[in-house]
C-alpha positions in Angstrom: 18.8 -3.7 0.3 16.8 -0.9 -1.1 15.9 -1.1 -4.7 18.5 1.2 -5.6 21.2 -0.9 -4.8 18.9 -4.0 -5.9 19.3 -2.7 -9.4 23.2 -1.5 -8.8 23.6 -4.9 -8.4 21.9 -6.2 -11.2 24.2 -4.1 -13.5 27.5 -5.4 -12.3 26.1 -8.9 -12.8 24.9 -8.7 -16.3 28.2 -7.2 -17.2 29.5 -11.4 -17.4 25.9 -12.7 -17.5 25.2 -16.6 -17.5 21.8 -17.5 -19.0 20.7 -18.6 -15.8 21.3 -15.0 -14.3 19.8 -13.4 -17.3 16.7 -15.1 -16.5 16.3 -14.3 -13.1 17.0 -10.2 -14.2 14.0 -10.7 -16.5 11.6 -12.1 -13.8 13.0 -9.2 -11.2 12.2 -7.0 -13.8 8.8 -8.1 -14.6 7.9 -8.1 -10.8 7.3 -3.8 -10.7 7.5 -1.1 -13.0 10.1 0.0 -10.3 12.4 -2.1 -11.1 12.5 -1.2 -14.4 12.5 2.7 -13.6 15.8 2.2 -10.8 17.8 0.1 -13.1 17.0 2.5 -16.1 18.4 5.0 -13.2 21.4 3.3 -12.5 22.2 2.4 -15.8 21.8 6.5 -16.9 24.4 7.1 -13.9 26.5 4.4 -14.9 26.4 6.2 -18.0 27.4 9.4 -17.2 30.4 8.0 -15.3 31.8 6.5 -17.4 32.7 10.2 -19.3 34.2 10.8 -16.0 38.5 11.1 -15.8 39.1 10.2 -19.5 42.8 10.9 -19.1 42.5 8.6 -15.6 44.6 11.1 -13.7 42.2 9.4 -10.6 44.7 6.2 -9.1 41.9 3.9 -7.9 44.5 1.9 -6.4 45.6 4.9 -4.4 41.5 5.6 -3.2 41.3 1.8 -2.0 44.9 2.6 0.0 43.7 5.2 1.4 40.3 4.7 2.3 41.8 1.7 4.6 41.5 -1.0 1.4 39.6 -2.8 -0.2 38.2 -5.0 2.9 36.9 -1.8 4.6 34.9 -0.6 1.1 33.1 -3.7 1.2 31.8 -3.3 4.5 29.8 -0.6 3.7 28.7 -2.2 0.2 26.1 -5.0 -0.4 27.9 -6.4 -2.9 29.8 -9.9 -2.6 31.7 -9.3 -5.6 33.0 -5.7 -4.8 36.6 -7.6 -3.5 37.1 -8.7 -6.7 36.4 -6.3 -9.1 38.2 -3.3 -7.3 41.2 -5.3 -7.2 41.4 -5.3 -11.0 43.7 -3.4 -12.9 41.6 -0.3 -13.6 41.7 -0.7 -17.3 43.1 1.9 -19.5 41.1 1.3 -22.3 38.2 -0.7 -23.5 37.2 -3.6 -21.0 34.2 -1.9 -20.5 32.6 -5.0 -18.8 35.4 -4.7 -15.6 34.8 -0.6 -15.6 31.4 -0.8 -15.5 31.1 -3.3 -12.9 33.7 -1.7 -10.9 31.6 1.8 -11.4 28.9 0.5 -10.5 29.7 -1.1 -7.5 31.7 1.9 -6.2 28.8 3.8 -7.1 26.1 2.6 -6.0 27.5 1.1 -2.5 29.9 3.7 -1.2 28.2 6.5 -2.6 24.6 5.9 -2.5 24.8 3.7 0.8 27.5 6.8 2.3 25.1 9.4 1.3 21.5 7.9 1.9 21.6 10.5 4.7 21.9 13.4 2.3 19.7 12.1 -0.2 16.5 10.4 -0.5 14.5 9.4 -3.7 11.0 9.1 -2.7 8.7 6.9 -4.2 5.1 7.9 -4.9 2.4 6.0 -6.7 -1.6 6.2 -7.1 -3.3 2.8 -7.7 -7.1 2.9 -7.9 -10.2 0.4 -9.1 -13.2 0.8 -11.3 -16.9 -0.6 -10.3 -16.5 -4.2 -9.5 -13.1 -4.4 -9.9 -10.7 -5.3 -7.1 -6.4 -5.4 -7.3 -3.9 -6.8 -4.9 -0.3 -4.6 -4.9 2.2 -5.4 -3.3 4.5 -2.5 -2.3 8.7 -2.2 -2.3 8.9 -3.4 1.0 6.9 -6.0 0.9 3.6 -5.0 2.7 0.2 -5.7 0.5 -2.7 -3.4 -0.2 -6.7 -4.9 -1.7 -8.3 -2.7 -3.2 -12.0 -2.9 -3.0 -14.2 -2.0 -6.0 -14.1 2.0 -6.8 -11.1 2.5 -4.5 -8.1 4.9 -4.6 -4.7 5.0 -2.6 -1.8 7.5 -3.1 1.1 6.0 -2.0 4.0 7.8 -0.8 7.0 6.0 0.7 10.2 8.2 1.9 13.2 7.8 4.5 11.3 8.4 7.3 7.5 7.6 6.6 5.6 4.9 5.0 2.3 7.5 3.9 -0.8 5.5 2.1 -3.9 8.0 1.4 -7.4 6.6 0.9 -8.2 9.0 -1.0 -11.9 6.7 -1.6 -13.5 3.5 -0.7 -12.0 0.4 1.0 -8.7 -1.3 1.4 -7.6 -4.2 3.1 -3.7 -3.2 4.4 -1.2 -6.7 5.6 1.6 -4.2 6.9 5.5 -5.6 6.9 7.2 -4.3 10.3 9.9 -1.7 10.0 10.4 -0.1 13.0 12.6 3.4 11.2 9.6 4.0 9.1 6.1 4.0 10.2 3.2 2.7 8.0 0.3 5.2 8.0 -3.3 5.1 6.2 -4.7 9.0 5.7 -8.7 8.5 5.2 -9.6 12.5 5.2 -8.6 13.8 8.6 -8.1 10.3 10.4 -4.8 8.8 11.0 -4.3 5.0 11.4 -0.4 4.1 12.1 0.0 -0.2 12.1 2.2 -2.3 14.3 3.0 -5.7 11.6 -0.3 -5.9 11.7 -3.4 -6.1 8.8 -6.5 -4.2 8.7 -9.5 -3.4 6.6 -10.1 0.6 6.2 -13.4 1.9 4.3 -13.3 5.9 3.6 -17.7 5.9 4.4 -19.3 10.0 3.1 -20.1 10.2 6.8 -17.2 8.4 8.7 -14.5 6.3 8.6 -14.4 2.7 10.0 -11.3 1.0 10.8 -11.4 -3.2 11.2 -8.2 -4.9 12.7 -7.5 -8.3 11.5 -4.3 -8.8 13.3 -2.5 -6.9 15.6 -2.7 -3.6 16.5 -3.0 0.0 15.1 -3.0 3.5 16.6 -6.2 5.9 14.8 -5.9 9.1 15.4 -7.1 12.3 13.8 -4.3 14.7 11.6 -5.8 17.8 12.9 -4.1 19.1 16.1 -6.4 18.8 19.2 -9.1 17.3 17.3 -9.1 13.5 18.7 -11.8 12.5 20.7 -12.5 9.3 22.0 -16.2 8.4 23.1 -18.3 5.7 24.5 -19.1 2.6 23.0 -21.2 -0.3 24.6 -19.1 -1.1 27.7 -16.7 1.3 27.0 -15.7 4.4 29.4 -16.4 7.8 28.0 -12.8 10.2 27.5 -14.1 12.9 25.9 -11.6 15.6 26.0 -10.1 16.7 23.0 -6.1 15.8 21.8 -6.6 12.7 23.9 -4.0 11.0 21.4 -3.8 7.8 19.6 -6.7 5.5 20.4 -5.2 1.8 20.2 -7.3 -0.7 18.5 -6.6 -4.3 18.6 -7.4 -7.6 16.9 -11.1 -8.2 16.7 -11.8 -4.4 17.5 -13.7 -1.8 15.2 -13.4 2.2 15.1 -15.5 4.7 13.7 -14.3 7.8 13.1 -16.7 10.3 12.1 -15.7 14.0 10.4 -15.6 15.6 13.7 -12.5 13.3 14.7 -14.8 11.6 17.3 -13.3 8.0 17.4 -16.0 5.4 19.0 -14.2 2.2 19.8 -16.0 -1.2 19.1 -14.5 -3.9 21.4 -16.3 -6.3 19.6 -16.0 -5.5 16.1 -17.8 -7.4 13.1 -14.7 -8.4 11.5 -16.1 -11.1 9.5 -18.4 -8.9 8.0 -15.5 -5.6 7.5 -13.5 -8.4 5.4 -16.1 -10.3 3.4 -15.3 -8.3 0.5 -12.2 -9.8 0.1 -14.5 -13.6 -1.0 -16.8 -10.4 -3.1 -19.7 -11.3 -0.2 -21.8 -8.6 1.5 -23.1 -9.7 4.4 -26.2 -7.1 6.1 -26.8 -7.0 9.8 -30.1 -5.2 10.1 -29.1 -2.8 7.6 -31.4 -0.7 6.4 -32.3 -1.0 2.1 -31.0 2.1 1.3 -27.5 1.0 2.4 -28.0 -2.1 0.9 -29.0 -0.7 -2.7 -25.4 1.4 -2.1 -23.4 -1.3 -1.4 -24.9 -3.6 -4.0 -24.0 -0.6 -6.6 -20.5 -0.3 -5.9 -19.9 -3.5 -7.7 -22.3 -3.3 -10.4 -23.4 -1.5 -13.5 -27.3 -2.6 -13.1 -28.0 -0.7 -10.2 -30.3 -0.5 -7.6 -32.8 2.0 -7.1 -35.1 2.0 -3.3 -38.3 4.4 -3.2 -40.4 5.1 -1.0 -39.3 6.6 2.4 -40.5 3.4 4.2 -39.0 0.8 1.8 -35.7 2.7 2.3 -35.3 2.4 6.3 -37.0 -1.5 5.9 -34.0 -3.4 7.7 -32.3 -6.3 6.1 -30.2 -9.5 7.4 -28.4 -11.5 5.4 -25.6 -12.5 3.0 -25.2 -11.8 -1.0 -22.6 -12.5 -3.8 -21.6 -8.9 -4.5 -22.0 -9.6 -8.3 -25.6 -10.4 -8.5 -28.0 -7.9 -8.1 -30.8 -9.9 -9.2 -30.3 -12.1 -5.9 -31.4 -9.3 -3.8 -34.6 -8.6 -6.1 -35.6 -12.8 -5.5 -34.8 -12.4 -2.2 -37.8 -9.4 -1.6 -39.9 -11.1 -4.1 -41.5 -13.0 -1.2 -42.1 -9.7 0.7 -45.8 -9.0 0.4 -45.4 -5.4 0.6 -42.8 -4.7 -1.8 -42.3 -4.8 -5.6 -39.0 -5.3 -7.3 -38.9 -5.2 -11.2 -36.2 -4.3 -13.8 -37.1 0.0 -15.0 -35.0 1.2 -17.5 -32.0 -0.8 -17.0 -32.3 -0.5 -13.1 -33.5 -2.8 -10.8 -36.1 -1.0 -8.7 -38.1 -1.6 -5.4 -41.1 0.2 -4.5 -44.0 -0.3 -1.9 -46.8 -2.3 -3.2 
């Protein structure tokens, strides 16, 4: 049931409301600011109906008859109490309550449901986080996007596509399976379409990396003929350009640098792509530059590495993302660095 009809159907039951349903509208309500925008929409309709046929020249009866009765409407509505209501007398005044509901139903079953062909309301929505933050949404049809720290998606669902552009940093995508409309991340050029599947997407200045968690997904690049798939360690080289989707699997890795070259990593640091999620970097030889970067997408006091040297030094371990400090005590021991709090930053320098 799309949220449409969802919040059809909340109409016609709050027309004869028990406090128990009244309750359960509230909490549907409070679950998305969609909710509250399609039943607003249905209501508006519902609304403008209802100055529809004043003199009721229309015989509902007469509709039901012909359109094979009321049994064959309520196939083609998702509403158990259609039966009912359309076999009310359609009231010639007042009784709003049996009207509406009846409106609403017809409304919103036969004609949304008969016309969803003709007709599509797309949904589109930008969710982003500032430094340190990080935000779990879940989306209409049930899939799940975590935001990193300083992230952005632009989502945009319609009848045939399910479209999510990283338009900067990281997100961690648990996918729900429907097979009529594809789920697919945008990062810049690069195209990753999931199977019911999670995986962990970070939009890099120089590249994008793509970690699958579960399942499988299909990265690509958006420009025509620009895919090209190239060696990784054990991997055969096919180099030629608009090779198609490259599939990735559970416990693989892709980079995918600007050139739409896609270099597959069979065994993929997973662990390490996901650590975010429990605010933990974890460093495998990394060089402190890149440290100092990642470090500063989570804090205010940032980092600052000088000296040419100091910057490509190589670094293994594992941090809480929210303590900068722990990095400085960490190369206090290191007889040929300094680290010291400067003006608010926390900076290393050679000795």
């Amino acid at each position: 049931m799309t949220l449409r009809e969802q919040a059809a159907w909340w109409l016609t039951e709050m027309q004869e409301a028990t406090p128990e349903i009244e309750q359960q509208f509230s909490q549907w309500l409070r679950e998305s600011p969609r909710h509250v925008e399609e039943y607003l929409f249905v209501e508006a309709l519902w609304g403008e109906l209802d100055g529809i046929d004043r003199q009721h020249s229309v015989d509902v009866q007469q509709l039901i008859a012909s359109a094979g009765g009321v049994e064959a409407i309520a196939k083609v509505t998702p509403f158990g109490r259609v039966s009912r209501l359309l076999r009310a007398p359609w009231p010639a005044t007042g009784s709003k309550s049996k009207r509406s509901a009846a409106v609403a139903a017809v409304v919103a079953g036969v004609v949304v449901s008969a016309l969803a062909s003709w007709i599509w309301w797309p949904t589109q929505e930008t969710y982003a986080t500032t430094v340190g933050e990080q935000r779990a949404v879940k989306l209409e049809d049930g899939s799940f996007i975590y935001l990193n720290t300083q992230s952005r998606v632009e989502v945009d669902y319609s009848e045939h596509e399910r479209r999510v552009r990283l338009l900067s940093g990281e997100a961690l995508f648990t996918v729900h399976h429907d097979a009529s409309r594809p789920f697919r991340v945008y990062s810049a050029d690069t195209v990753v379409q999931a199977v019911g599947t999670q995986f962990n997407v970070y939009r890099h200045d120089d590249r994008t990396t793509v970690s699958v968690v579960e399942g499988i997904v299909a990265v690509t690049d958006e420009r025509p003929g620009k895919t090209v798939v190239v060696a990784a360690a054990g991997e055969t080289t096919l180099d030629s350009p608009g090779a198609g989707p490259l599939r990735i699997t559970a416990g693989e890795q892709a980079n995918v640098s600007p050139a739409g070259h896609i270099e597959k990593r069979p065994q993929g640091d997973i662990e390490k792509a996901v650590a975010w999620r429990a605010r933990r970097l974890v460093f495998r030889s990394e060089s402190l530059a890149d440290v100092a970067e990642q470090f500063n997408r989570y804090n205010t006091i940032k980092i600052r590495v000088e000296g040419e040297a100091v910057r490509n030094r190589k670094l293994i371990g594992t941090f809480n993302a929210d303590d900068p400090t722990s990095l400085v005590k960490f190369l206090a021991g290191e007889a040929d660095l300094r680290a010291q709090e400067i003006g608010g930053e926390l900076v290393i320098t050679p000795r």
